[in-house]
C-alpha positions in Angstrom: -35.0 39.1 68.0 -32.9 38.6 71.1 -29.9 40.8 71.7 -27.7 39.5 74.3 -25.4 41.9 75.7 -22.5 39.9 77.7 -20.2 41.0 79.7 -18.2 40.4 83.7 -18.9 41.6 87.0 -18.3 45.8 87.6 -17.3 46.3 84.0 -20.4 49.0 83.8 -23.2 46.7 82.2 -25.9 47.6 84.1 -25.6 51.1 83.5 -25.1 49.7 79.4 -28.5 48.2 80.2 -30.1 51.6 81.8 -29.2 53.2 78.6 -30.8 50.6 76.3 -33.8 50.7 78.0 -33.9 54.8 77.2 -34.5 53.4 74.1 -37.4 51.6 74.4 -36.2 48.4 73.9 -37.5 45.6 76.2 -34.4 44.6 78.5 -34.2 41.2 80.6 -31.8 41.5 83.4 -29.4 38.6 83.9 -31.4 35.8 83.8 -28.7 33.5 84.1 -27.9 34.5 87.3 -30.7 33.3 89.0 -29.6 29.6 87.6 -26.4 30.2 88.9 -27.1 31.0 92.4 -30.1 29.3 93.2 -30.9 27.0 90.4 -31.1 23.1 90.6 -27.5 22.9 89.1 -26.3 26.0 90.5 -22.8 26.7 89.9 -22.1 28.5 92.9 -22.5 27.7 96.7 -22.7 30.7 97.9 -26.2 31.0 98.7 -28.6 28.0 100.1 -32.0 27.9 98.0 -34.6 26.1 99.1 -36.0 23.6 97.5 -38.9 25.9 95.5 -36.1 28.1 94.6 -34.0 25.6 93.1 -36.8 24.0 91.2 -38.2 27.9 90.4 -34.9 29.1 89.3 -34.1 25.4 87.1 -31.7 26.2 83.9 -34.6 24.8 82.0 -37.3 26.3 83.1 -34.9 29.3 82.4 -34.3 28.9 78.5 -37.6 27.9 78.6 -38.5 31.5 79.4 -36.7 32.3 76.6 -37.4 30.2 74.0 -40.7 31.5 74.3 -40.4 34.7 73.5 -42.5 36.6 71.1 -40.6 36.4 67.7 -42.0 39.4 66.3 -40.9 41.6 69.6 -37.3 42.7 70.5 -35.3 41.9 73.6 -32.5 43.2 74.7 -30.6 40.5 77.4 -27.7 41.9 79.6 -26.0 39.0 81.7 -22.6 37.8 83.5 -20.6 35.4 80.0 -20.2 33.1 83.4 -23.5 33.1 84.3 -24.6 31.1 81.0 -20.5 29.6 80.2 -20.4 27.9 82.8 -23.8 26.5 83.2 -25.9 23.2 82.4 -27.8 25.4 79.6 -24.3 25.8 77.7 -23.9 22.0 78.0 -27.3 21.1 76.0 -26.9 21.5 72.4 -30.4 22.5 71.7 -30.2 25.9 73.9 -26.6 26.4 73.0 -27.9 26.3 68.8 -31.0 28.9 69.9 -28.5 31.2 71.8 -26.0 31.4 68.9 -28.8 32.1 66.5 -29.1 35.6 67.9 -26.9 38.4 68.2 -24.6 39.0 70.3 -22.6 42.0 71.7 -19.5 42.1 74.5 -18.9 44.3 77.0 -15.3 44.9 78.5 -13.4 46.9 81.2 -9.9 46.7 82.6 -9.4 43.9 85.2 -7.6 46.9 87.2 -11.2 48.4 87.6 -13.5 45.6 87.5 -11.5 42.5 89.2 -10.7 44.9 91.8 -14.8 46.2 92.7 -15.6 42.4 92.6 -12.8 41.9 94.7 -13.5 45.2 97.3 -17.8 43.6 96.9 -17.1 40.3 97.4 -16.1 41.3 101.4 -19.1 43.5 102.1 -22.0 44.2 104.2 -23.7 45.6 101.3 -23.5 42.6 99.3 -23.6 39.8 102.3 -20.6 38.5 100.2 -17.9 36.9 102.5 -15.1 35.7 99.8 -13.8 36.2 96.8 -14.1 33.7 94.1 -11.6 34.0 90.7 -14.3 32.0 89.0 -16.9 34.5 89.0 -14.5 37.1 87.4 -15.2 35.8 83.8 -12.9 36.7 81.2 -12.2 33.4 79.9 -16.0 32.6 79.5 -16.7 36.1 77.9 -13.7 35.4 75.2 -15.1 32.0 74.8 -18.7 32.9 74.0 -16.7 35.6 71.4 -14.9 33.0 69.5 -18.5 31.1 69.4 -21.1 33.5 68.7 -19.1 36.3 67.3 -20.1 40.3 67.4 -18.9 43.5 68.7 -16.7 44.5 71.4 -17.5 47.7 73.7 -15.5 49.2 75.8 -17.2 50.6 78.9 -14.7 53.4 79.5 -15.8 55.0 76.0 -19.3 55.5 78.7 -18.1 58.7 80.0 -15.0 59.1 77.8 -16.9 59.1 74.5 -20.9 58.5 75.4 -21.8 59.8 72.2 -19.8 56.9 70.3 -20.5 54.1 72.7 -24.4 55.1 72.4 -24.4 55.2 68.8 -22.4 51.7 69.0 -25.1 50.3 71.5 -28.3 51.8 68.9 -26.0 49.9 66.2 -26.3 46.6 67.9 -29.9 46.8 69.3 -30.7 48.3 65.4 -32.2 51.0 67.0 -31.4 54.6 65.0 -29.0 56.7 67.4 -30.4 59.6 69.4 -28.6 61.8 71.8 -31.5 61.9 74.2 -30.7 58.8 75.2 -28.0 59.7 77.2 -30.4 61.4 79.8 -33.1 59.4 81.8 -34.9 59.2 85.2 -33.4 57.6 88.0 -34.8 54.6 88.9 -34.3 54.0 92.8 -38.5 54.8 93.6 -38.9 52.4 91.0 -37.0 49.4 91.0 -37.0 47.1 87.8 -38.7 43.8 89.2 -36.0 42.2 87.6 -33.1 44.3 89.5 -34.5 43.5 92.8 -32.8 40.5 93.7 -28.7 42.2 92.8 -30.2 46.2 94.0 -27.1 46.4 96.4 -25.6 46.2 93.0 -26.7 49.0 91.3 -27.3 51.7 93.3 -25.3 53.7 91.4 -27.4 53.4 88.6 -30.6 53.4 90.1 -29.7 57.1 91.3 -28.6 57.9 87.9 -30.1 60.5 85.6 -27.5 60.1 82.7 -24.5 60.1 81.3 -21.8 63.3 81.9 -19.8 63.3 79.5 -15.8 63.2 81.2 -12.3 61.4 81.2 -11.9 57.8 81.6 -11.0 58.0 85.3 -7.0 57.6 86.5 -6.2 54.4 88.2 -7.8 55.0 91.9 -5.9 52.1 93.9 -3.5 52.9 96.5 0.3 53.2 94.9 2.5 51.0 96.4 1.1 48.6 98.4 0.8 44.8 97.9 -2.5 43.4 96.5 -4.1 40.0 98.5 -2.5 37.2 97.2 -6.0 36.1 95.4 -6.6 39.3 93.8 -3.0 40.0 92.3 -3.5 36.2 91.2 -6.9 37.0 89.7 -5.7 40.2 87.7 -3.0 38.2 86.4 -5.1 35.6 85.4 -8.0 37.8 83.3 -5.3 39.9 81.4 -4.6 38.2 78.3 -8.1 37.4 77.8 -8.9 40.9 78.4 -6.1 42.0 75.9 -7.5 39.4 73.3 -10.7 40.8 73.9 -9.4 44.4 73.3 -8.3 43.7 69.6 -11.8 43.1 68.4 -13.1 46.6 69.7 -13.8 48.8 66.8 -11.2 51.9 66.8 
């Protein structure tokens, strides 16, 4: 069985995907992503593949990958809802009918904290981002894959607010009985998941991680009073009421 866990950019997912993998669970990081950036029909120009990459990195050759996948072993697939929404691969019927057939989880964070990383990322040495593109943010394509494929909503700020809960929520999903040990692992910066290496600058947080403390959703960190960039105040305006749709289907 596949288990795709969907979600946006900075909402916390990779960390998500650190924990599922403390359970044993085979994960696939974002393999949509590699189609969107450097595929044949990428959707984004911010990079400029070569030829090999396009055809290596083909939407196809993509579902492919997964369509041929060992039936009798689990997976559990983290990637951006726009990665996949907005692609070719949602286009084709045939890959769109294999993707729905699995299961399906959603995970969301406040546009405050996430459009506002991608925003402060999307101008960075780190990333060797240069602009900011409202497309990427991906609210409307998360809520759209919702109203498709259906399944639960997460919250990422029940991570640290209520770990115990979210865990338990993430075992329920995977169908993988809840244990608290979970919550602890080794950090994974000496040893990179292959998979990871390509978005690293990405997750260096949770590469240095060794588990979850336990704390406070965090207060509202951006500077009182001052005026947002035109494109970012746009951008949070734009993902709320998806985001607040989102937000009714999370379990209390």
């Amino acid at each position: 069985m596949l288990y795709f866990l969907w979600t946006c950019p900075r909402s916390m997912s990779t960390l998500t995907e650190r924990l599922a993998m403390n359970t044993g669970i085979t994960c696939i990081h974002e393999p949509f992503s590699f189609g969107y950036y450097f595929g044949q029909n990428c959707v984004s120009n911010r990079y400029s593949p070569s030829a090999e990459e396009r055809e290596q990195h083909d939407y196809h050759k993509i579902m492919a990958r997964l369509m041929s996948l060992p039936p009798d072993k689990d997976y559990c697939i983290k990637d951006m809802a726009s990665h996949f929404a907005q692609s070719v691969a949602f286009q084709d019927d045939q890959y769109r009918q294999f993707i729905a057939a699995q299961r399906h989880a959603y995970l969301v964070r406040h546009p405050e904290k996430s459009v506002r990383s991608l925003y402060q990322l999307s101008f960075s040495e780190l990333t060797g981002w240069d602009y900011f593109e409202p497309a990427e943010c991906g609210y409307a394509d998360l809520l759209q894959l919702h109203t498709l494929f259906g399944g639960p909503v997460l919250a990422s700020e029940q991570i640290v607010a209520n770990s115990e809960a979210f865990m338990s929520s993430l075992c329920e999903f995977i169908q993988i009985p809840y244990d608290a040990k979970y919550l602890q692992f080794a950090a994974l910066i000496d040893q990179i998941p292959e998979d990871w290496l390509a978005w690293k600058e990405w997750h260096l947080d949770v590469l240095n991680s060794t588990g979850i403390i336990p704390r406070l959703a965090s207060a509202d960190k951006s500077a009182k009073g001052t005026i947002d960039p035109p494109e970012l105040a746009a951008a949070l305006q734009a993902t709320m009421p998806d985001y607040q749709q989102l937000c009714t289907f999370i379990r209390a």
